[in-house]
C-alpha positions in Angstrom: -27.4 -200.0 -74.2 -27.9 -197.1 -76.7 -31.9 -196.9 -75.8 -30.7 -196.5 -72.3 -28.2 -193.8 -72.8 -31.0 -192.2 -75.1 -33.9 -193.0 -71.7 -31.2 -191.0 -69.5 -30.5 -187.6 -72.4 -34.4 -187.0 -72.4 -35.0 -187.5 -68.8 -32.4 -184.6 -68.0 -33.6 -182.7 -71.3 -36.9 -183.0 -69.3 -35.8 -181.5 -65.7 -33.5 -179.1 -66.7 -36.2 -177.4 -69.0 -38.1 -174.7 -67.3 -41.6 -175.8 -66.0 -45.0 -173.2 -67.4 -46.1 -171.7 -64.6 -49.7 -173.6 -62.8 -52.7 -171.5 -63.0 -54.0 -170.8 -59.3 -56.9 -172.5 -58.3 -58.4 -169.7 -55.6 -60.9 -167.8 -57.3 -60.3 -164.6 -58.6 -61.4 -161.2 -57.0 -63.7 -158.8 -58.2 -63.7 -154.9 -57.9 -67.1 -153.8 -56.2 -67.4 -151.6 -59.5 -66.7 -154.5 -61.6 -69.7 -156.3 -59.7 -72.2 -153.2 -59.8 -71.7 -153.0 -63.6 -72.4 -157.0 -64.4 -75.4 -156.6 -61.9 -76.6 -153.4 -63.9 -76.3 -155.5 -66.9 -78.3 -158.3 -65.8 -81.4 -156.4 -64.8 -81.5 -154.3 -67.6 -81.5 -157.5 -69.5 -84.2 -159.4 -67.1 -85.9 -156.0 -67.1 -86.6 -155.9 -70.9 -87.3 -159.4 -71.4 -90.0 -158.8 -68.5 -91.4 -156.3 -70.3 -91.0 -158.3 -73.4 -93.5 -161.0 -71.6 -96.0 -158.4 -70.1 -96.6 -156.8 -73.2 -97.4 -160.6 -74.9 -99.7 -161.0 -72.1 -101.8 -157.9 -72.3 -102.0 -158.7 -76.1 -103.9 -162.1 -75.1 -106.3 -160.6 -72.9 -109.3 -159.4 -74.5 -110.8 -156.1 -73.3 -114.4 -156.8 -72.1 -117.0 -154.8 -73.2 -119.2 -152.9 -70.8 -122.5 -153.0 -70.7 -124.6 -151.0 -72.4 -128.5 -151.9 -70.5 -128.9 -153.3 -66.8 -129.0 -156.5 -65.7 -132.3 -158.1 -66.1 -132.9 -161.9 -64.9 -135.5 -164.5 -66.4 -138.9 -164.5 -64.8 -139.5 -167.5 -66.0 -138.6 -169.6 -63.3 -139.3 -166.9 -60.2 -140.9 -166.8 -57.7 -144.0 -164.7 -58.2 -146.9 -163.7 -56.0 -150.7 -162.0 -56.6 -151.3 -158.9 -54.5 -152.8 -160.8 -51.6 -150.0 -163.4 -50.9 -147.4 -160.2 -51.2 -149.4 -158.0 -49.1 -149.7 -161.1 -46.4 -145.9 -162.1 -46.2 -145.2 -158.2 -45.9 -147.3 -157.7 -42.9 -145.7 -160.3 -41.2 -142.7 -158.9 -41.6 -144.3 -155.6 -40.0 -145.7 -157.4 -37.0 -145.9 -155.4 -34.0 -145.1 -152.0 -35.5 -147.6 -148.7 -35.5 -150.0 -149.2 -39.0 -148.4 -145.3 -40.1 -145.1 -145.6 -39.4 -144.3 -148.7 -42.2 -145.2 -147.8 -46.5 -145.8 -150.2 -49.1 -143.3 -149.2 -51.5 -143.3 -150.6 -55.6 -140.3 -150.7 -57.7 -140.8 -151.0 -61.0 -138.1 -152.4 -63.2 -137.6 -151.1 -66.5 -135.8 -152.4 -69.7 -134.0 -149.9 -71.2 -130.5 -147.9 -72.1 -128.0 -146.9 -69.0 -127.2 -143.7 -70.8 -130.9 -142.7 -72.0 -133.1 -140.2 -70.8 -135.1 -141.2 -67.3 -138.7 -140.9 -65.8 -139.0 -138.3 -63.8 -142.7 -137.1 -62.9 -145.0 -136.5 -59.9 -148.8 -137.6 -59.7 -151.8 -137.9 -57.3 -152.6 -141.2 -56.2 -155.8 -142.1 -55.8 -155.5 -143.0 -52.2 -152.9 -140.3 -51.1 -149.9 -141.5 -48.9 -149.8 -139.7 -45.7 -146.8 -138.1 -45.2 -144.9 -135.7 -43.2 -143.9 -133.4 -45.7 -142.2 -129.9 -45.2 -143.0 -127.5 -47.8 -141.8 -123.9 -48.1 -143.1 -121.4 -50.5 -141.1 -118.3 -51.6 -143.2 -115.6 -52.3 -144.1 -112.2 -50.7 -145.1 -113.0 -47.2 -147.9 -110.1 -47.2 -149.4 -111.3 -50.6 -152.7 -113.4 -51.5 -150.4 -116.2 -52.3 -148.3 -116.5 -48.8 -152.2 -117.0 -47.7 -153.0 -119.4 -49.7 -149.7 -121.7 -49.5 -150.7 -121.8 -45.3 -154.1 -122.3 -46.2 -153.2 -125.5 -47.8 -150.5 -126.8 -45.6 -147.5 -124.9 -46.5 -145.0 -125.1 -43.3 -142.5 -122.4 -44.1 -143.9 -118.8 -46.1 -141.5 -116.2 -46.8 -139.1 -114.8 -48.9 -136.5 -112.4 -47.7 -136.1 -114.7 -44.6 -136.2 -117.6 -46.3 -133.2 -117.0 -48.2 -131.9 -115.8 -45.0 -132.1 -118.6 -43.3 -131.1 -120.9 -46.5 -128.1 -119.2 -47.0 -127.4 -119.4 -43.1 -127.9 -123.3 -43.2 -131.5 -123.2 -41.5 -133.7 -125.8 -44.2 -136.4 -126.7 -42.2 -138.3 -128.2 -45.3 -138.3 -131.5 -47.3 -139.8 -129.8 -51.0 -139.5 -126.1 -52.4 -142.1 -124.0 -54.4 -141.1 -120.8 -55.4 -144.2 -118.5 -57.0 -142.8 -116.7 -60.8 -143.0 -112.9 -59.3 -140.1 -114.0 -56.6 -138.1 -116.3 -59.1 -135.8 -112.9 -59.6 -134.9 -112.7 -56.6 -134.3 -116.3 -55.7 -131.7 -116.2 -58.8 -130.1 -113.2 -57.3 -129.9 -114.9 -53.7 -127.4 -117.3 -55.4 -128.8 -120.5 -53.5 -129.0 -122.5 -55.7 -125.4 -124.2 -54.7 -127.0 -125.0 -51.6 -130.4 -126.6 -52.2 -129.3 -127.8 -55.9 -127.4 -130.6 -54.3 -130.5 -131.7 -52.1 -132.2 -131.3 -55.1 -134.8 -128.9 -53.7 -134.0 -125.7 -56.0 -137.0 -124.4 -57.8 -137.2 -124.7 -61.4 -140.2 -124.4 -64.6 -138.6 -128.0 -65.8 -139.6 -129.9 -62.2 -142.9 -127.7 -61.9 -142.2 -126.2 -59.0 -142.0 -122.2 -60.3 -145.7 -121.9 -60.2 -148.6 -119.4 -60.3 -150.8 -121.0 -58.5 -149.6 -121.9 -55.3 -152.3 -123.3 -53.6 -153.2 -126.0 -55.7 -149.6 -126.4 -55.9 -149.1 -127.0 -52.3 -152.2 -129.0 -52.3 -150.9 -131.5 -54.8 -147.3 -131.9 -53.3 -149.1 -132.6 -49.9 -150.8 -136.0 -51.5 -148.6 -136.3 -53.9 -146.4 -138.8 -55.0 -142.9 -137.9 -56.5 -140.7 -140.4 -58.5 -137.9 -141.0 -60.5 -135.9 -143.6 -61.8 -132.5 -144.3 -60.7 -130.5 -147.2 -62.1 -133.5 -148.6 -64.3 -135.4 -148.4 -61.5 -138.5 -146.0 -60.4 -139.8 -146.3 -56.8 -142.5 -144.6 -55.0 -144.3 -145.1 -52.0 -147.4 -146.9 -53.1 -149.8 -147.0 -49.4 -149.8 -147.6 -46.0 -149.9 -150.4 -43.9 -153.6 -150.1 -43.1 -154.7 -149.7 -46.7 -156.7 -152.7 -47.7 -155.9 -154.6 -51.1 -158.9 -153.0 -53.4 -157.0 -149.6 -52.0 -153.9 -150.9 -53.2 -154.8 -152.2 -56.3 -155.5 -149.2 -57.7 -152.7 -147.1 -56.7 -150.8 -149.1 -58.6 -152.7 -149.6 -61.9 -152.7 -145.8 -61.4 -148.9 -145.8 -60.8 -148.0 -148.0 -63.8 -150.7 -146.2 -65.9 -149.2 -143.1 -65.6 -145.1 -144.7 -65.7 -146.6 -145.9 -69.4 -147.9 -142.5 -70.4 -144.4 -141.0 -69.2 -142.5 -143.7 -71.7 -144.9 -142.6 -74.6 -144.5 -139.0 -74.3 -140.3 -140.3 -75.2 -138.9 -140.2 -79.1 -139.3 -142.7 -80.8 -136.0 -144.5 -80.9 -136.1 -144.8 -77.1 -137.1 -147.9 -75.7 -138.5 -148.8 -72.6 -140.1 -151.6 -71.4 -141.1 -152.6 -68.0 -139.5 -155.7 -66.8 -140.5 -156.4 -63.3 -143.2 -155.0 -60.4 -142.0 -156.0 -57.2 -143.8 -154.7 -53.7 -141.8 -154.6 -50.5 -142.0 -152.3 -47.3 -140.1 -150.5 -45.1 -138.9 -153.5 -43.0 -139.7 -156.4 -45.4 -137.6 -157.7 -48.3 -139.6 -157.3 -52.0 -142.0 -159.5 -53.4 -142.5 -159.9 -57.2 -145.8 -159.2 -58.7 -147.2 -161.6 -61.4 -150.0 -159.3 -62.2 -153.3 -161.1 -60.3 -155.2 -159.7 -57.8 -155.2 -163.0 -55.5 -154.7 -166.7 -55.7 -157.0 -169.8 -54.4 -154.6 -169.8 -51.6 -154.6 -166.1 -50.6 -156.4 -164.9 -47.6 -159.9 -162.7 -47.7 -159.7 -159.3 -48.4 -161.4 -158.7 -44.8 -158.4 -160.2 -43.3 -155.6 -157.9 -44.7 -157.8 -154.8 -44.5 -158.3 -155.5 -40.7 -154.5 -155.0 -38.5 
């Protein structure tokens, strides 16, 4: 009876006390400036740690060094051809075009440093290249040098209205030889920001500030002018009717005279040639191995005749 009359006391202990109020269970809502600040937080957070895991990933990669020659592949296992098997798969690559209008050209490879010094040079081949080369000669017009220059095959003579015409635009030539007793005033005509681009400005260094123009003119005519771009020189070696003996030894002469350009450098400059290739002007190149013919190659009659 007493654990009864106890049960009852704590049950209306238990109601009459007042209850703790119950947490709602709707979510709570945020301020839009509340919001912009947590969302600043975060990014500036996700922003450093990105920055954090770029900066690890630049450390691992490993700059790559450049370069310091060009890219020269094994000849061991390419394809190589004599004179006669490269002068055959050329022409048939020309088939059906005019014999003057199509050039052997040679490129000759070099081994050597991309920020050396480069061949530059001009030469007489022994079976000149037919060209249609413009040449203009500054020098007095009335003078026993404008005379000469024509005499020789000089296109454009002059020298007041040649830089006339230069500085109006009008270059109706493809090389430029200036005589020494006009050099004065070509400095003063200030053209030399318009053919120095096109690389036809006169100067002692390239030979073309002369004395002598005739034999000047004379040599430009059958010239052949080269240069070596890129580790490579080219040059326009013969025509499409020369015949291989004619060929041969335009190149020995080419090669001969690339080799005495190379020993004429210091010292602690190397060059080597690498490669000899002959192409055309519509056929892809051939490499050279250095014979005249193979047992396979055609007669010498064959590739003289078109």
């Amino acid at each position: 009876m007493a654990s009864r009359t106890k049960l009852l006391s704590q049950l209306d202990l238990a109601l009459t006390r007042p209850s703790r109020p119950c947490r709602s269970l709707q979510p709570q809502c945020l301020s839009w400036q509340q919001l912009r600040c947590a969302s600043r937080s975060t990014s500036a957070n996700a922003a450093k740690y990105r920055r954090k895991d770029q900066g690890s990933g630049q450390k691992s990669k490993k700059k790559k060094k450049q370069r310091s020659t060009f890219v020269q592949y094994d000849l061991a296992n390419a394809d190589q051809f004599s004179l006669c098997d490269a002068m055959r798969y050329i022409r048939a690559f020309e088939v059906g075009r005019p014999p003057t209008s199509a050039k052997y050209e040679v490129h000759v490879k070099m081994r050597t440093q991309k920020s050396g010094p480069t061949i530059r040079n001009r030469m007489q081949l022994p079976h000149p290249v037919k060209t249609d080369v413009r040449i203009c000669v500054i020098c007095p017009p009335d003078s026993k040098h404008a005379q000469d220059a024509k005499r020789a095959g000089a296109s454009v003579v002059g020298e007041d209205s040649v830089l006339e015409a230069i500085k109006d635009g009008r270059i109706e030539f493809d090389r430029c030889i200036c005589h020494a007793d006009s050099l004065q005033k070509l400095n003063k005509a200030n053209v030399g920001r318009i053919l120095g681009p096109k690389g036809l400005m006169p100067s002692a260094k390239t030979g073309t500030v002369v004395k002598e123009v005739g034999s000047s003119v004379k040599s430009m005519v059958g010239g052949a002018a080269y240069r070596e771009k890129l580790g490579v020189v080219r040059v326009a070696i013969g025509q499409l009717g020369f015949n291989p003996e004619e060929m041969q030894r335009n190149i020995k002469a080419f090669i001969g005279n690339i080799k005495k350009d190379m020993g004429l450098m210091s010292d602690n400059i190397q060059k080597e040639i690498h490669e000899v290739v002959l192409s055309s002007t519509n056929s892809p190149g051939f490499s050279l191995n250095g014979e005249f013919s193979s047992p396979t190659s055609p007669s010498t009659k064959e590739l003289s005749t078109l």
